[in-house]
N, C-alpha and C positions, 0 to 999 in steps of 0.2 A: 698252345692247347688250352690254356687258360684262361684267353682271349673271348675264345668262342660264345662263351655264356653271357658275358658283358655283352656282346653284338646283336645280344639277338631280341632283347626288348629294344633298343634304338630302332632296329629293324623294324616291328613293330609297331613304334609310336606315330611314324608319319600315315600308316595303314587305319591305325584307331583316331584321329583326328577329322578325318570326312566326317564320318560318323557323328562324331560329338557334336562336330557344327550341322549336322541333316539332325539331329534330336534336338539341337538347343532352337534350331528356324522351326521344327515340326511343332516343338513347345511354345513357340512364340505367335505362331498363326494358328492355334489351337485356342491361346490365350484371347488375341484377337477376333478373334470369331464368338467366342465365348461374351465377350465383353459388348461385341455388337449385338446378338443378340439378346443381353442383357438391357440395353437401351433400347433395341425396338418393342420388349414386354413390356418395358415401363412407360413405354410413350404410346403404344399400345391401350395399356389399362387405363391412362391419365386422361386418354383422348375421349374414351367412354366415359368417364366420370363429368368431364369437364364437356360433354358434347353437348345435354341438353343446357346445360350454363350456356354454353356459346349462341344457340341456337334461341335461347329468352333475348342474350343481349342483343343481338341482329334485330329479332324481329321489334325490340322496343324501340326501335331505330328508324322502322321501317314503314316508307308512305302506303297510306290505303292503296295508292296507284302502283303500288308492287306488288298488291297480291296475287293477280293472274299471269303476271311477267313470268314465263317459264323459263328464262332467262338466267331469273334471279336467285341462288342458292343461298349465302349465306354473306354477301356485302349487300347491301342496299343502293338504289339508282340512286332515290331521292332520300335523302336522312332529313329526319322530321323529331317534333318531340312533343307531339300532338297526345301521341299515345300514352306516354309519360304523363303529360299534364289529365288527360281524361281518366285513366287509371286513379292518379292520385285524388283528384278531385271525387270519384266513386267512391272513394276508399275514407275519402278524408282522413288525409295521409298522415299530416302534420301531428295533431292529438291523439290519430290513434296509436300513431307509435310512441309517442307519449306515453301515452298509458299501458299501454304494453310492455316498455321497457322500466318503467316504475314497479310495474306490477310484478315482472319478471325479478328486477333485482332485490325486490323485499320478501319477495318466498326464498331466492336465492341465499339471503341472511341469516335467517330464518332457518332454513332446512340445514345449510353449512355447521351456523352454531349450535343445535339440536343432536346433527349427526354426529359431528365431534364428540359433543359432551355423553352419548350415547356408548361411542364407539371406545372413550377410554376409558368407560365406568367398564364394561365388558373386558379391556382388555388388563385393567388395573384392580380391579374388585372383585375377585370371585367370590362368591355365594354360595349357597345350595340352590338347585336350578338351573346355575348361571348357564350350563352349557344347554339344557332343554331350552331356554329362551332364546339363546341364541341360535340356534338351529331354530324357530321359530322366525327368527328376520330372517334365516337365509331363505327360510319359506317362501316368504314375501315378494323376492326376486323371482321366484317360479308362478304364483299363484296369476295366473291372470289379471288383470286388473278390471273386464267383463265383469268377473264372478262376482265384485266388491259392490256393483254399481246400485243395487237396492238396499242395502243396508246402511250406506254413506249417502244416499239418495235422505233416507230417512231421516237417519241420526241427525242430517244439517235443519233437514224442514221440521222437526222439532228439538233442538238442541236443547238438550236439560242436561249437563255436568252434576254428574252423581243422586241428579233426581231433588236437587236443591229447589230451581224456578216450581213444581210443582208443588213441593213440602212446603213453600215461603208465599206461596201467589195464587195454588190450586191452576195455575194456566199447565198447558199439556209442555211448553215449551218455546223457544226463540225461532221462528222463520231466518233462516239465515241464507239462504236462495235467490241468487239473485245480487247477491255480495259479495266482496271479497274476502269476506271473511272464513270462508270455510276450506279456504284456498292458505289461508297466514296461519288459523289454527292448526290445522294438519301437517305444516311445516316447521311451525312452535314446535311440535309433540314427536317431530323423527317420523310419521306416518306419511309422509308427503308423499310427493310422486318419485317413486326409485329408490325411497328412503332405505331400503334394506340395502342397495350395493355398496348406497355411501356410506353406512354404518359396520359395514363390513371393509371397506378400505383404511378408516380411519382405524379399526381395530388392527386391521393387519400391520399397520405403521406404527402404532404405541406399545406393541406386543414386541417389535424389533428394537426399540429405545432402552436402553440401559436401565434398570432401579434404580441404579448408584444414585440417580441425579435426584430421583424423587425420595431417596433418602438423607440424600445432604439438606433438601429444601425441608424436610420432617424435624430435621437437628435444628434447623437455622428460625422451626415455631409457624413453618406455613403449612395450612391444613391440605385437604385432597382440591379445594375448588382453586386456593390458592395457587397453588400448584399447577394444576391442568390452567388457569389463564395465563400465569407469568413465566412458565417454563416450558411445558409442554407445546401450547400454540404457539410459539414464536419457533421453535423447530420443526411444529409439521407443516411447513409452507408448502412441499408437494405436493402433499396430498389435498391441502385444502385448495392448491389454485386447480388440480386436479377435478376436486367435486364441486365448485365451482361454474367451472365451466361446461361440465356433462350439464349442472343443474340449471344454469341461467338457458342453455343451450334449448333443454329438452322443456323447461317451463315456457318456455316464448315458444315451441312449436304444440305445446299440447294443446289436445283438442278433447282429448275426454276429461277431465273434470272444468275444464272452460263450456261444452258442450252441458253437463250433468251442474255446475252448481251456479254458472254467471250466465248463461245464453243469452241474458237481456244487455248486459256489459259491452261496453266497446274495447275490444280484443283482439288483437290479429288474426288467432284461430278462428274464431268463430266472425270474422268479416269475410276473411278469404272464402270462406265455404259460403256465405251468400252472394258472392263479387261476380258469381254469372247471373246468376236471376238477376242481380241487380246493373249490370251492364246489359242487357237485350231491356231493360226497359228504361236507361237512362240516355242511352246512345243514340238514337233517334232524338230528342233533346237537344242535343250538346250539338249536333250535326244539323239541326234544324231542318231538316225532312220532315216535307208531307205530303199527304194525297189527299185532295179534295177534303180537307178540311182538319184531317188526322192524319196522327203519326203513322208513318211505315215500320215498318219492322227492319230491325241493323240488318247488315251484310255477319250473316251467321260466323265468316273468316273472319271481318275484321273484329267481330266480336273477341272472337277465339285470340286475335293479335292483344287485344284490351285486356282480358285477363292473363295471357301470359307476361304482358309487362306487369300486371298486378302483384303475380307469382311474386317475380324478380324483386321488385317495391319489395316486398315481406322478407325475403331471404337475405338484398342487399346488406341491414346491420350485422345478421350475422358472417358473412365474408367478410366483411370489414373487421369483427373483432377476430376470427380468424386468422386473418393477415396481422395481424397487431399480435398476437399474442401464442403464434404456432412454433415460436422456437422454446415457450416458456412450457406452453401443455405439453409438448414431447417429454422434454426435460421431465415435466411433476410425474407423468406417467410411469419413465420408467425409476424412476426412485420411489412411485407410490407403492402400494403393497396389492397393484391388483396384479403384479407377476410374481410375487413373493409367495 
């Protein structure tokens, strides 16, 4: 009689075991389905991003005699590197990235060292004000940079600092238009291009740093500058290869104050933007076509083939420093203070 109770979960156990193994296979091709899914969204997304990438490199690849081929989608009959050479040759490839990447890395320095020194006076000095001003940068980030272009238009085409060049000379001011100068001062001063995010990241990272440390280095006779160069920037390396790289990134593609204070400058921004007017009238040239005495007019595609390899020419450094340095920016991003 007192058997019975012991027999009857046995009884039961082989009954609940189907079960377990149809829930554990249900669970495991739920999982599976889940997971391919998850790799067709991502291959999915990746394909858009990377399509018109794919679609510059093909056609920089690709002979004039391919354009009509309806054949031809995205490998080439004939691989050529004509267009490569024509491109850069418009472009005058060699110095002007030269000069573009000089130009880019010295506002880069510039803006890095400025925004730091900015961001940890805010985050380490409070004041009266201190919180009105800074809400003022974060301003900066929202305001347009349109709305700025007449008064920084101005301020460069007569640069007078505090109204000295007038007081000392009677002249109205510096022409500085035309130069790179208006471009290095505004990055000196934290006002550059984006200055407000970066000065808000840096803040957000020396606001998370211990005092402890900037009180042992206070005992040990080292003052606030002292301090922030020998202690503080060698721990915020996130964030600076962080704003760094937004800044080298976004100065080498900008186009409004290259457009507003250097238009006469050899620049990438402001070359790419005339690389079609100036490919339909170098291209006939280069191809040596003519009609009765003068030049024809390009093949309006192959045109279009010429600047899109141009594109690519401008973009290439920066995939390249992408590829070099995308496990390091993930990294500073998320240890920077722009998810903090």
């Amino acid at each position: 009689m007192q058997a019975m109770p012991e027999a009857a979960p046995a009884a039961a156990e082989p009954s609940r075991s189907p079960n377990m193994r149809l829930q554990k296979a249900g669970k495991k091709s739920a999982d599976m389905l889940y997971v391919l899914f998850r790799y067709l969204l991502l291959a999915g997304i990746s394909f858009i991003i990377l399509y018109p990438l794919l679609m510059k490199v093909s056609i920089a690849f690709k002979d004039k005699a391919d354009i009509y081929n309806p054949t031809i989608y995205m490998i080439p009959v004939h691989f050529t590197l004509d267009n490569i050479r024509m491109a850069a040759q418009i472009l005058d490839y060699a110095p002007l990235l030269g000069n573009t990447l000089l130009f880019a890395a010295a506002t880069t320095a510039l803006t890095a060292a400025s925004c730091a020194l900015a961001g940890y006076g805010f985050a380490r000095f409070p004041f009266p004000g201190s919180s009105v001003l800074f809400g003022l940068v974060i301003l900066t980030i929202l305001v347009p940079t349109g709305t700025l272009m007449v008064p920084m238009y101005l301020n460069f085409r007569s640069f007078d600092p505090l109204g000295l060049v007038q007081l000392l000379t009677g002249k109205p001011g510096f022409n500085l238009l035309n130069t790179y100068w208006p471009s290095l001062i505004a990055s000196a001063t934290a006002i550059g291009l984006k200055a407000g995010l970066f000065i808000y990241i840096f803040r957000q990272f020396f606001k998370g740093m211990p005092k402890e440390i900037e009180e042992a280095a206070l005992i040990d006779g080292a003052g606030g500058l002292r301090t922030f160069a020998s202690i503080m920037m060698p721990n915020a390396v996130p964030p600076l290869i962080t704003v760094v790289l937004f800044s080298f990134v976004w100065q080498y593609n900008d186009t409004f104050f290259t457009s507003l204070f250097m238009n006469e400058l050899k620049l990438m921004p402001t070359k790419i933007s005339t690389l079609a007017a100036q490919a339909n009238m170098l291209i006939p040239g280069m191809l040596g076509t003519s009609a009765g005495g003068g030049a024809v007019k390009a093949d309006p595609n192959h045109v279009a083939m010429i600047i899109d390899t141009g594109i690519l020419l401008a973009i290439l450094p920066l995939v390249l420093l992408y590829l070099a340095v995308q496990r390091y920016f993930v990294e500073s991003v998320e240890r920077s203070g722009i998810i903090g």
